[in-house]
FIGU-160990 format. One record per residue (C-alpha): residue number from 1; x, y, z. Coordinates in pm, 1 decimal, decimal comma. Each point is the difference from the previous one (the first is absolute). Layout:
N
<pt nr="NUM" px="X" py="Y" pz="Z"/>
...
//
This chain:
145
<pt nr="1" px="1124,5" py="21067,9" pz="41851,9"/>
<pt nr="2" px="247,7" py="-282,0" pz="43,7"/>
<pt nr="3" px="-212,3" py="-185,3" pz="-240,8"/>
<pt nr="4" px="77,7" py="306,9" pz="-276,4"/>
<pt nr="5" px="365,5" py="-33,4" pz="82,8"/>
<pt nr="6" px="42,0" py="-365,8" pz="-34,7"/>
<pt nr="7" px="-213,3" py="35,9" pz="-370,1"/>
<pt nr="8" px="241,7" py="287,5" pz="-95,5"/>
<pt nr="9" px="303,2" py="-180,7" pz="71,3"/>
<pt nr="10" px="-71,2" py="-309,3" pz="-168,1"/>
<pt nr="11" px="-137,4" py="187,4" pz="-348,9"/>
<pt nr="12" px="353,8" py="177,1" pz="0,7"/>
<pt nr="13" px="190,3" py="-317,4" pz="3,9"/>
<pt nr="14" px="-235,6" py="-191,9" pz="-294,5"/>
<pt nr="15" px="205,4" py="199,8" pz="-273,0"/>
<pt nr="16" px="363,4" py="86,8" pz="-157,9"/>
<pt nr="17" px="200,3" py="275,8" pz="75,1"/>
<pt nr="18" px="153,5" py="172,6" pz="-265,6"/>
<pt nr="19" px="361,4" py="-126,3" pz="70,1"/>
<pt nr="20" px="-172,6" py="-353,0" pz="-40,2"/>
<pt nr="21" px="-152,9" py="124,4" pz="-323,0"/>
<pt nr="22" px="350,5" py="137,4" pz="-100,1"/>
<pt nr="23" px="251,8" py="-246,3" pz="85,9"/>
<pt nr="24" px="-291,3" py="-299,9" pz="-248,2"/>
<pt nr="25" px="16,8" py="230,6" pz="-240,0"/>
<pt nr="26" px="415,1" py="32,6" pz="-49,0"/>
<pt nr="27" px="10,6" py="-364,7" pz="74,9"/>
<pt nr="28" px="-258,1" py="-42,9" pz="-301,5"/>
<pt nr="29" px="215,0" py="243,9" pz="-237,4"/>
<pt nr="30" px="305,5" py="-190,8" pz="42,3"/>
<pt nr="31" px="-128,1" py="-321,0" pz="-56,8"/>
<pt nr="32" px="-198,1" py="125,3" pz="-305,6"/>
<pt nr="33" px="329,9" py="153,8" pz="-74,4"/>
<pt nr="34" px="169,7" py="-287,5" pz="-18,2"/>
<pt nr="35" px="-212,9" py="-224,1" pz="-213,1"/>
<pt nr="36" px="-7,4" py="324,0" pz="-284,6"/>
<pt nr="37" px="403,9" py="-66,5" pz="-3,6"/>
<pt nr="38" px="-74,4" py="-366,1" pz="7,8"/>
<pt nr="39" px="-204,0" py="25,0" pz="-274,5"/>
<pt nr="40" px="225,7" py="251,5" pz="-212,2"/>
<pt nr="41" px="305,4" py="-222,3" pz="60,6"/>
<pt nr="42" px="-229,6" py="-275,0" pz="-177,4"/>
<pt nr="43" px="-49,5" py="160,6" pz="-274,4"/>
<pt nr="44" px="305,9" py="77,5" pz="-74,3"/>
<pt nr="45" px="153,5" py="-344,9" pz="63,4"/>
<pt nr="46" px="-266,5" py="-127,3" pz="-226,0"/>
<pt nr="47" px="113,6" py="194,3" pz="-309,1"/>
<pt nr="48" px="350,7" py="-46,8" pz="61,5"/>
<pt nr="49" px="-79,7" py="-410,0" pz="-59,0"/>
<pt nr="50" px="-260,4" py="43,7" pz="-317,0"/>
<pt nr="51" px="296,4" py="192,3" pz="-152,1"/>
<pt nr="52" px="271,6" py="-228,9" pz="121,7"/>
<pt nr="53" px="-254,6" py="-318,4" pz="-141,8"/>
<pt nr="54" px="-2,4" py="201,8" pz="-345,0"/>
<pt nr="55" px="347,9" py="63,9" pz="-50,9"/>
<pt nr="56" px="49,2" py="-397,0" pz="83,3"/>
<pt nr="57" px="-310,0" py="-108,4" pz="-282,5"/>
<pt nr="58" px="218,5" py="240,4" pz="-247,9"/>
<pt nr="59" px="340,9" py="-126,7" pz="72,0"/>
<pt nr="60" px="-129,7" py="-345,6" pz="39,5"/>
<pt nr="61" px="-160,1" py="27,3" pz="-321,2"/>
<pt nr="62" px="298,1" py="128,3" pz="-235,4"/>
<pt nr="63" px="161,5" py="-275,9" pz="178,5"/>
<pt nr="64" px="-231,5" py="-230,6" pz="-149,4"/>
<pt nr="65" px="45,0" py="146,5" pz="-315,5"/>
<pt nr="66" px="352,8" py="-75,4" pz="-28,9"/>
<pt nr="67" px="-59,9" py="-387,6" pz="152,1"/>
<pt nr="68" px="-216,6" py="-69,7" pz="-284,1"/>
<pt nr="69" px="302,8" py="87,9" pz="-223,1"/>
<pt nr="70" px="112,9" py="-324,5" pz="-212,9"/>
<pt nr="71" px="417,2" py="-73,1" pz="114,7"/>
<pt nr="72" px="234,0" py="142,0" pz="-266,6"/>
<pt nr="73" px="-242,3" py="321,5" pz="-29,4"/>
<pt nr="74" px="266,2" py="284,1" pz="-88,9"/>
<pt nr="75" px="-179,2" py="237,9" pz="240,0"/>
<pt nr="76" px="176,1" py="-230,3" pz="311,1"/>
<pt nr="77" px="336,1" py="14,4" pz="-243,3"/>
<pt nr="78" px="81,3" py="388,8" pz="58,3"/>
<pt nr="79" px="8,9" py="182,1" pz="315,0"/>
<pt nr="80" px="-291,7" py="289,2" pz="-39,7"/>
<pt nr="81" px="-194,9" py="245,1" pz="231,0"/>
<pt nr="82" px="-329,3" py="-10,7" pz="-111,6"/>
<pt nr="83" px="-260,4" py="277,0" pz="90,7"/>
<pt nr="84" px="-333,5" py="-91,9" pz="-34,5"/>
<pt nr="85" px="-127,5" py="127,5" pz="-266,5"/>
<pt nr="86" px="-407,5" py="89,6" pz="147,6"/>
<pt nr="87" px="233,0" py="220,6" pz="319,8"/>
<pt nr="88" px="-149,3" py="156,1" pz="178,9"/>
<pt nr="89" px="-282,8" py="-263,8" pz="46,4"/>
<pt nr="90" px="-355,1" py="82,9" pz="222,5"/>
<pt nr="91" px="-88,7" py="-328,4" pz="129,8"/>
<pt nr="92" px="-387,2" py="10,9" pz="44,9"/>
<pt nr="93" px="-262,8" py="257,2" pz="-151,9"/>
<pt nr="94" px="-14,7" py="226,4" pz="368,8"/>
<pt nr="95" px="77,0" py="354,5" pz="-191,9"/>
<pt nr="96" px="85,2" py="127,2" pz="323,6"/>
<pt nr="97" px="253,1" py="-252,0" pz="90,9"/>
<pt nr="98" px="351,0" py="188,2" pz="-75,3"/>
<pt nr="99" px="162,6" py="-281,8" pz="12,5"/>
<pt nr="100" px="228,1" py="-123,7" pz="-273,2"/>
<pt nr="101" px="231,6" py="-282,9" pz="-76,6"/>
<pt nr="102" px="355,7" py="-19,6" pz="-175,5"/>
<pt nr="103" px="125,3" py="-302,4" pz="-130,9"/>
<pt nr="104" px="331,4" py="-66,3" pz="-82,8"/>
<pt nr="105" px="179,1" py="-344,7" pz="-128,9"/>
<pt nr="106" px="369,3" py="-93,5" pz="43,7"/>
<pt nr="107" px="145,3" py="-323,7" pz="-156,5"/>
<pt nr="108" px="356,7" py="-81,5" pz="85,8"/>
<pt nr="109" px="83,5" py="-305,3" pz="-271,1"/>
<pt nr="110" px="288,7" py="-237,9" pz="169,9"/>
<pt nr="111" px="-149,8" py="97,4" pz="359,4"/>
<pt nr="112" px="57,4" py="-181,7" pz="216,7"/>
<pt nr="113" px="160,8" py="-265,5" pz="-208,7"/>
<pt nr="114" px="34,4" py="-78,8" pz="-365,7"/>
<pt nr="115" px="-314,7" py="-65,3" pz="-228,1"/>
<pt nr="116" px="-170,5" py="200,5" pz="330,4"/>
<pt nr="117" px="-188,0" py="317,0" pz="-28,2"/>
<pt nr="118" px="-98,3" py="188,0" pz="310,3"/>
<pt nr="119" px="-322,0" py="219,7" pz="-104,1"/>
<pt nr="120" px="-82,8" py="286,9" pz="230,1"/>
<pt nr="121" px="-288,6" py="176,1" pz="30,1"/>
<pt nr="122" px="-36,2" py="279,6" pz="201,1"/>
<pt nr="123" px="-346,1" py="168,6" pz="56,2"/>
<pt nr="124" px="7,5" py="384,3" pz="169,6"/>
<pt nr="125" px="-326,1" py="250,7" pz="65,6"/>
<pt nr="126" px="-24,2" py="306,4" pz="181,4"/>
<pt nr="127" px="-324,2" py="116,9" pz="216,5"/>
<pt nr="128" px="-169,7" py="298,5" pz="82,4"/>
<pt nr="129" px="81,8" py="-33,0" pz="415,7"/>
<pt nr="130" px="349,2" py="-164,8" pz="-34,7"/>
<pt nr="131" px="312,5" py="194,8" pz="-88,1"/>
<pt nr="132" px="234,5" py="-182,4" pz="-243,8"/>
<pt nr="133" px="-34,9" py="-309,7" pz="-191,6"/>
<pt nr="134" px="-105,5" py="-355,7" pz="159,1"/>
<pt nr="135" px="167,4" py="-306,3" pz="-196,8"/>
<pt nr="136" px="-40,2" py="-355,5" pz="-51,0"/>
<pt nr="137" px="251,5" py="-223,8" pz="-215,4"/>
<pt nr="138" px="-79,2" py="-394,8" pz="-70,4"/>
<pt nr="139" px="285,2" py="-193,7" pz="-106,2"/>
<pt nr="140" px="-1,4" py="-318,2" pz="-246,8"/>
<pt nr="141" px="289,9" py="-163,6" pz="-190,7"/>
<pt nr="142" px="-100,5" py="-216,8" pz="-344,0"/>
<pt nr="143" px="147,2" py="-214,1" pz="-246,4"/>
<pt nr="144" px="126,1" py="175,3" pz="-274,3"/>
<pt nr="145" px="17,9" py="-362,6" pz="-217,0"/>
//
């Protein structure tokens, strides 16, 4: 009979209890929890920076536009805001990216100094999960002879 006992007593000790069982389980939740916000906070950051990386290849862009202007062009000559024409512009062929780009121009002739002009270009977009518009603006100042 002591035998049985001994048997009895070690089967009931091989296994979990159900606090054990319960206390694994929350512990797994809220680390599983925190790698799904991990993850979502990834996302996110990531399309903030390919939008932030297109509105820089647009404004850097018109930049270059205005660079490869001879000196003496009459477009540096006369202060002008320029919208781009192609506004609101999808950059990509993702249909289901929202996302679009303004581009605007500024030239300021005599700016900072005589036969100086400071060219502006400011890039904006809006997206679906932000509220408001995000902005870039690259600054360059060229010959005007």
């Amino acid at each position: 009979m002591r035998n049985r006992v001994i048997r009895s007593a070690e089967r009931a000790e091989t296994g979990y209890t159900l606090i054990e069982v319960m206390i694994a389980m929350a512990i797994l939740g809220i680390g599983l929890m925190s790698i799904a916000v991990a993850q979502i906070t990834a996302m996110k950051v990531s399309s903030r920076s390919k939008n932030l990386q297109q509105a820089m290849f647009l404004a850097r862009e018109s930049l270059d536009d205005f660079d490869a202007l001879p000196p003496g062009s009459a477009v540096l000559g006369t202060a002008a805001t320029i919208d781009d024409p192609t506004n609101p512009i999808q950059v990509g062929t993702d249909v289901n990216d929202a996302t679009r780009f303004n581009r605007q121009t500024q030239i300021n002739p005599n700016d900072p100094q005589t036969n100086l002009a400071r060219v502006t270009v400011t890039v904006t977009w809006n997206t679906s999960n932000v509220t408001g518009a995000n902005q870039i603006q690259l600054t360059a100042v060229k010959r005007m002879n």
